[in-house]
C-alpha positions as a Python dict, from the first residue, in 0.01 Angstrom:
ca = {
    (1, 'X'): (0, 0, 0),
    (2, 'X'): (289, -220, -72),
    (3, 'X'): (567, 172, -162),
    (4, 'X'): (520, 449, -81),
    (5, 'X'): (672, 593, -388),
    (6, 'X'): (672, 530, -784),
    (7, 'X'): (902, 665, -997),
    (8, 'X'): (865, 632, -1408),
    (9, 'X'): (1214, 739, -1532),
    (10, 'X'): (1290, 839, -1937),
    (11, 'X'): (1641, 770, -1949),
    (12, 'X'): (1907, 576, -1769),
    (13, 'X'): (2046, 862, -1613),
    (14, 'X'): (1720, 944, -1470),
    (15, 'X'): (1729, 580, -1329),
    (16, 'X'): (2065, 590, -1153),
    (17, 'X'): (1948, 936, -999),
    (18, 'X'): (1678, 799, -812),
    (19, 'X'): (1856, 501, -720),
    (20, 'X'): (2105, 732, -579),
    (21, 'X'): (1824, 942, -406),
    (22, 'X'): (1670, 682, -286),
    (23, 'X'): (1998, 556, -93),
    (24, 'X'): (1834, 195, -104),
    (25, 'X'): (1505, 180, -31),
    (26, 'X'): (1425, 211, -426),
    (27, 'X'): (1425, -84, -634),
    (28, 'X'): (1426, -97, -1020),
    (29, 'X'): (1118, -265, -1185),
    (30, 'X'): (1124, -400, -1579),
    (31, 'X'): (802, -608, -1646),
    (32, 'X'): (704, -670, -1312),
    (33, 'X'): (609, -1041, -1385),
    (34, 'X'): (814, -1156, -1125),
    (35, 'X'): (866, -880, -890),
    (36, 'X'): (511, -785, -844),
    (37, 'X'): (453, -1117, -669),
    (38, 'X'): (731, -1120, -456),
    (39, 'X'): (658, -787, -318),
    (40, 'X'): (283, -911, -254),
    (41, 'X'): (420, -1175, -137),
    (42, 'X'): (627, -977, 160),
    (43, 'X'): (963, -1191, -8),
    (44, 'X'): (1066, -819, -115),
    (45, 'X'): (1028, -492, 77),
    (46, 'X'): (1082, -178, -71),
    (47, 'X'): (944, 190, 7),
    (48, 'X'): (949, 314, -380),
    (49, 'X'): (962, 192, -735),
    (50, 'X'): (1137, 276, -998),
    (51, 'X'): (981, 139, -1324),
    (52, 'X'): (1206, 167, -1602),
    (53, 'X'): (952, 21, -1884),
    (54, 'X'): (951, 380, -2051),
    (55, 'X'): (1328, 386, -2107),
    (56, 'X'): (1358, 313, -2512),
    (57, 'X'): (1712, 360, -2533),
    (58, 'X'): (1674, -2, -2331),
    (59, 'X'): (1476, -149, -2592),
    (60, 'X'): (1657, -321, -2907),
    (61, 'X'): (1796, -628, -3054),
    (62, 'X'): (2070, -567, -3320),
    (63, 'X'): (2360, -668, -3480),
    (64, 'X'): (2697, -405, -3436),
    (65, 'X'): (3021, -575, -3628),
    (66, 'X'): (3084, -918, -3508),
    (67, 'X'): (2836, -877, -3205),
    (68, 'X'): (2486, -892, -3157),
    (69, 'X'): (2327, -691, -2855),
    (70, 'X'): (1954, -666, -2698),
    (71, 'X'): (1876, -438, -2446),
    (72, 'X'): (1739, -553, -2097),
    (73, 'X'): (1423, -358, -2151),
    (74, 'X'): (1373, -634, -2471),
    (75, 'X'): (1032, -844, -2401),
    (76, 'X'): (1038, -1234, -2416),
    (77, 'X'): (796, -1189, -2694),
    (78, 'X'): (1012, -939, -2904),
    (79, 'X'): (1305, -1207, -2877),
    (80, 'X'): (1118, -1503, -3039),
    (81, 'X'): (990, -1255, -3331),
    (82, 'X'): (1309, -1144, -3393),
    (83, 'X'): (1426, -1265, -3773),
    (84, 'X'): (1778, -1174, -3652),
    (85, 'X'): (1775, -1416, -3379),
    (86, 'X'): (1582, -1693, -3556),
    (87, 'X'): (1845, -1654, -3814),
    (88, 'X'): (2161, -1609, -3628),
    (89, 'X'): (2084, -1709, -3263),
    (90, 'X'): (1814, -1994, -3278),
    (91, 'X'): (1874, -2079, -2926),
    (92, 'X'): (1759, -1756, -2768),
    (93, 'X'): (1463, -1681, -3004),
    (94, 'X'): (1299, -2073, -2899),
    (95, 'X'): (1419, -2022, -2523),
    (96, 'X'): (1216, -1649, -2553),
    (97, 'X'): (966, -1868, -2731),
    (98, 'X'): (900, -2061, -2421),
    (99, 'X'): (898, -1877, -2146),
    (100, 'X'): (523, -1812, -1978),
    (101, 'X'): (214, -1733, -2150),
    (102, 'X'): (180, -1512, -2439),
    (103, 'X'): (94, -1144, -2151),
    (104, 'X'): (391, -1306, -1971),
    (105, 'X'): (579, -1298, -2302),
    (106, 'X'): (438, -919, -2359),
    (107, 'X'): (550, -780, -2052),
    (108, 'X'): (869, -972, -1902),
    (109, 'X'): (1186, -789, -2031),
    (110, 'X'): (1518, -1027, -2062),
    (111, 'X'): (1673, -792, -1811),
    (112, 'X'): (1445, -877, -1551),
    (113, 'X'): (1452, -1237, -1644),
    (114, 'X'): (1825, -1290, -1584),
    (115, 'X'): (1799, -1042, -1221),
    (116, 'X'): (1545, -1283, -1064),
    (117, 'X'): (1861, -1525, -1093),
    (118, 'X'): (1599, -1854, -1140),
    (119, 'X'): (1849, -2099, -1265),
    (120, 'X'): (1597, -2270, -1494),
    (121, 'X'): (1524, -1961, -1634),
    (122, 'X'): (1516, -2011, -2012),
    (123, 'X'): (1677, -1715, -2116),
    (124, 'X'): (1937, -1802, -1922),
    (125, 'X'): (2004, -2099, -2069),
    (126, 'X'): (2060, -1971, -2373),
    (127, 'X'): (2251, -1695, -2310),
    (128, 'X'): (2496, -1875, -2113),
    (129, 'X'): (2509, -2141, -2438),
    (130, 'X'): (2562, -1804, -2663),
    (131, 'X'): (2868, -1689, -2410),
    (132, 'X'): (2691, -1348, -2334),
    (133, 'X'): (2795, -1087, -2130),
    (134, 'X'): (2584, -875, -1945),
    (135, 'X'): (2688, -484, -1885),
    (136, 'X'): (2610, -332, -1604),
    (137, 'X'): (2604, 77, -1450),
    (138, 'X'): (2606, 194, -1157),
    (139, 'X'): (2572, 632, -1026),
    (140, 'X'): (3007, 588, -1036),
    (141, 'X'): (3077, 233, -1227),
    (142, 'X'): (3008, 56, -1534),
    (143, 'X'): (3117, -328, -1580),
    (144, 'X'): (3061, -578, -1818),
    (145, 'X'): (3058, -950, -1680),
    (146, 'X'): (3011, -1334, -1773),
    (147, 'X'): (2653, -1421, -1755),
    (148, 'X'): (2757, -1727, -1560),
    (149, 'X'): (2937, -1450, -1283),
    (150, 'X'): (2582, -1311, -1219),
    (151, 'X'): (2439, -1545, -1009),
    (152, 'X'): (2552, -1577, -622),
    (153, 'X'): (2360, -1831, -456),
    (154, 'X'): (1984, -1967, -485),
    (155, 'X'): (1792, -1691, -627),
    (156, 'X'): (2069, -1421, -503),
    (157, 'X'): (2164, -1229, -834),
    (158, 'X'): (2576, -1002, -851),
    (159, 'X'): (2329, -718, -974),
    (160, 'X'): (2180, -483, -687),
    (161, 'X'): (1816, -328, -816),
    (162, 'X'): (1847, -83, -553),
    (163, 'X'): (2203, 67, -664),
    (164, 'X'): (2262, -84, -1052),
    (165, 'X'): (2082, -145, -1359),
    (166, 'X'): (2153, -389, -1656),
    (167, 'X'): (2175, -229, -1978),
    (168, 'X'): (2220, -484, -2250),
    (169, 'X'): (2334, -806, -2314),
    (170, 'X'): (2635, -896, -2589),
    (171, 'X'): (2754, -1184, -2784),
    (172, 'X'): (2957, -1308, -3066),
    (173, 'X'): (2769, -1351, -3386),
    (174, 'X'): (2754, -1740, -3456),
    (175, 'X'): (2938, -1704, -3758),
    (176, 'X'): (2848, -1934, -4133),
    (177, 'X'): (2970, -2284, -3957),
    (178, 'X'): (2822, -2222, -3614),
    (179, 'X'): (2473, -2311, -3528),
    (180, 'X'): (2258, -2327, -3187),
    (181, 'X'): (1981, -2533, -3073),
    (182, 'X'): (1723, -2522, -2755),
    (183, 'X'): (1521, -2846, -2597),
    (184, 'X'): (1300, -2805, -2331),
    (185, 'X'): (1042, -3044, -2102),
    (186, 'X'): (809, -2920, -1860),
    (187, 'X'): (498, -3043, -1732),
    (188, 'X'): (296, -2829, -1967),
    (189, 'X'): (365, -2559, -2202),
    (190, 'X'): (216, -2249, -2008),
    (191, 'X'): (358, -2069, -1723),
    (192, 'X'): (575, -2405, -1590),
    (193, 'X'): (915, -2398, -1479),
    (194, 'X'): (1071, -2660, -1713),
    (195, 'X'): (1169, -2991, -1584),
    (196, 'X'): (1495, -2953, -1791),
    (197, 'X'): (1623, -2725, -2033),
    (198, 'X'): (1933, -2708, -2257),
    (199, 'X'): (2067, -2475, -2509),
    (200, 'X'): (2377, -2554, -2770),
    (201, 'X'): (2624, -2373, -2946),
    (202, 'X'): (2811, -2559, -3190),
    (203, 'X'): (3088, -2467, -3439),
    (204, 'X'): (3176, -2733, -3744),
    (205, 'X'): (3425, -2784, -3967),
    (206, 'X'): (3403, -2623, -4359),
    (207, 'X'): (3294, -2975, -4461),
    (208, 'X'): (3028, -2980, -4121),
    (209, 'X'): (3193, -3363, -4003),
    (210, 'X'): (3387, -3223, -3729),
    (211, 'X'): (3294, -3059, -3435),
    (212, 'X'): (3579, -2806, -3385),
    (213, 'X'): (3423, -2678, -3065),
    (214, 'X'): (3086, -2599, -2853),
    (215, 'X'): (2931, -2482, -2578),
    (216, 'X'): (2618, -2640, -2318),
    (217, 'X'): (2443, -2541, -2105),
    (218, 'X'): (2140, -2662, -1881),
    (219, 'X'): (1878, -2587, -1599),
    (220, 'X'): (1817, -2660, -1336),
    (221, 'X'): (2096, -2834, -1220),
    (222, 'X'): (2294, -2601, -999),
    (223, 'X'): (2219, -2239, -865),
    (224, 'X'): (2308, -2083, -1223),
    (225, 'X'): (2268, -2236, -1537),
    (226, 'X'): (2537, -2516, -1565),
    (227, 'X'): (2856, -2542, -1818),
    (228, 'X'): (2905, -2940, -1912),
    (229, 'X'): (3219, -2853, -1956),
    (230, 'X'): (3354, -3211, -1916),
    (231, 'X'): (3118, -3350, -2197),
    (232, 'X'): (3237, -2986, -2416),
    (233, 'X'): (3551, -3108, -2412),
    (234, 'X'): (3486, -3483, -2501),
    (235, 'X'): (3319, -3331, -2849),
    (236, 'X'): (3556, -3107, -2906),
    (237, 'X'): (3785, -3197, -3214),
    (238, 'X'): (3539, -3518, -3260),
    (239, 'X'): (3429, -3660, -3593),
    (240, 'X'): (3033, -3600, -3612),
    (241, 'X'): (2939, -3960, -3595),
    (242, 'X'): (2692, -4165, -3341),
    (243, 'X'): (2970, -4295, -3137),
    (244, 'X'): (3071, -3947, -3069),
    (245, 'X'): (2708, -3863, -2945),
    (246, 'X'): (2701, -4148, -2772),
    (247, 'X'): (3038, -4090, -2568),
    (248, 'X'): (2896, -3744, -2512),
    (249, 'X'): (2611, -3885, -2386),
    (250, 'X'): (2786, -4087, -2132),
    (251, 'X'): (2985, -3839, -2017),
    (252, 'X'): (2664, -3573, -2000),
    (253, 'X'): (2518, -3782, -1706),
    (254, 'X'): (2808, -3842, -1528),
    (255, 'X'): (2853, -3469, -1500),
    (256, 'X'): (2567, -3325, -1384),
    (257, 'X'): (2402, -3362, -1020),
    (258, 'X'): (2004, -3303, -1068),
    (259, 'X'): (1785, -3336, -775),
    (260, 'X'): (1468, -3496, -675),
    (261, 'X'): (1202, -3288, -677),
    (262, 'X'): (808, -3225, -753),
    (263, 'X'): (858, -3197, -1118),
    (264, 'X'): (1069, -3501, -1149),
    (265, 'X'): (1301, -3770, -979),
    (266, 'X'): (1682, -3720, -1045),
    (267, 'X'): (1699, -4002, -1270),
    (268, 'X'): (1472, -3920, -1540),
    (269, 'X'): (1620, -3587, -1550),
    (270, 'X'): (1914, -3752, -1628),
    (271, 'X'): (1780, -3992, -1934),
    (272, 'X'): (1603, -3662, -2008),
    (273, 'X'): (1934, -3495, -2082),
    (274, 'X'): (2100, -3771, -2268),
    (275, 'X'): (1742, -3725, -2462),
    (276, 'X'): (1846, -3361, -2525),
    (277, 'X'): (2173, -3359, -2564),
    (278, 'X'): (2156, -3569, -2892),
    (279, 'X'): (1834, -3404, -3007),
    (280, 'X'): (2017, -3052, -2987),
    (281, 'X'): (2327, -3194, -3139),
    (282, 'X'): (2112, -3332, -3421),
    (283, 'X'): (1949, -3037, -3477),
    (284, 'X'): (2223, -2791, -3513),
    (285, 'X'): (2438, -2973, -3746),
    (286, 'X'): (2110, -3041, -3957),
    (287, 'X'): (2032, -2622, -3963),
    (288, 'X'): (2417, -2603, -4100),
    (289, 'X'): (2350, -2880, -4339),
    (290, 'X'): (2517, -3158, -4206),
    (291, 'X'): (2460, -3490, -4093),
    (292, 'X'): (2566, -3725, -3806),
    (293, 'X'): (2720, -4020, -3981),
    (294, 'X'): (2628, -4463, -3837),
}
């Protein structure tokens, strides 16, 4: 026996009770994909389990004023179905898209996803492109924080299963000249961590040949999903032409630091990105009906 209790919790009241209780030695389980393992594993000890996958007030993805929010109990596969996301949030719906196998897909929530704190996680990549927040209760607090504030180290996530619980995740509606965009290499499609991934947010002028401002963001590169913020601000205000990709490009790999590793040298994750980069670029001013001009 790996606990020696299991809780199944209704609401998240319920949840922050036992965590409370439990003074501990109670961790909160979403889909399991990841923790199940690590707890087989002997990486995580805990003497109970709280599974929250019956909570449906955790389960949603919709669109409130200027904002949409998803709930953490929302399933990678429920993500990449959504028409509100393909429509309004590309990015997240194809990073969803690609995570796992299709009972990976069923049964990982994006809550859980983002706890792990895997910095090549996809969802995490595209969140951090879309500028999300994460909210966050405790028994006596309730925050709401910067995705990019919710990792501490390698694999060491701000949020504590064993006190706290993620609720939902919010964002800004990309509004009619904002667009987003996801690329992604692994060694094969199923169940690989990718080898790189990037997501894009992009905003355009009214006549789509200016890029009035943008967001990247890639994995693995650092212990969290990284901000090229240098190469953000080299687009930024730029005419949508191949010089300006090109700069960007240039900039991009002077930026980030990847690492040798088994799934690729440091160098062609580097040519991978300036692959990427352009790619992503391409594609979101082609969804708002523009075109990168010679």
């Amino acid at each position: 026996m790996y606990w020696e209790n299991y809780y199944l919790p209704e609401t998240v009241e319920d949840v922050l009770k036992h965590l409370k209780d439990s003074n501990g030695n109670a961790r909160i389980m979403a889909g399991g994909t990841d923790l199940m393992m690590m707890v087989r594993k002997g990486i995580v000890k805990t003497e109970g389990i709280i599974d929250i996958g019956n909570i449906k007030e955790l389960k949603y993805i919709r669109e409130e004023g200027k904002s949409i929010k998803i709930g953490a109990l929302t399933t990678h596969s429920q993500l990449a179905e959504s028409a509100l996301l393909k429509k309004k949030a590309k990015v997240l719906a194809l990073a969803a898209g690609s995570v796992g196998s299709p009972q990976i897909r069923n049964l990982g929530t994006i809550g859980g996803n983002i706890v792990n704190a895997h910095s090549a996680a996809d969802t995490a990549v595209a969140l951090t492109a879309l500028n999300a927040q994460a909210r966050i209760k405790g028994s006596k607090h309730e925050e709401e924080k910067p995705l990019s504030e919710l990792y501490t180290g390698v694999g060491k996530s701000f949020v504590d299963p064993t006190k706290e619980i993620i609720t939902e995740f919010v964002f800004e509606t990309p509004g009619e000249n904002e667009a987003t965009a996801f690329m992604r290499h692994a060694k094969r499609k199923a169940l690989a961590l990718p080898i790189l991934n990037l997501g894009v947010w992009l905003k355009t002028n009214s006549s789509k040949n200016i890029i009035e401002d943008v967001r990247i963001a890639l994995g693995p590169m650092d212990y969290k999903p990284l901000r090229a913020l240098e190469t953000e601000n080299i687009l930024k205000g730029q005419p949508l032409t191949e010089k300006t990709v090109k700069t960007a490009q240039e900039t991009i790999i002077k930026e980030i630091k990847p690492r040798d590793s088994f799934q690729g040298s440091a160098s062609y994750k580097t040519e991978m990105a300036k692959v990427f980069l352009a790619r992503a670029i391409a594609e979101a001013v082609s969804d708002l009906g523009g075109k990168i001009d010679g």
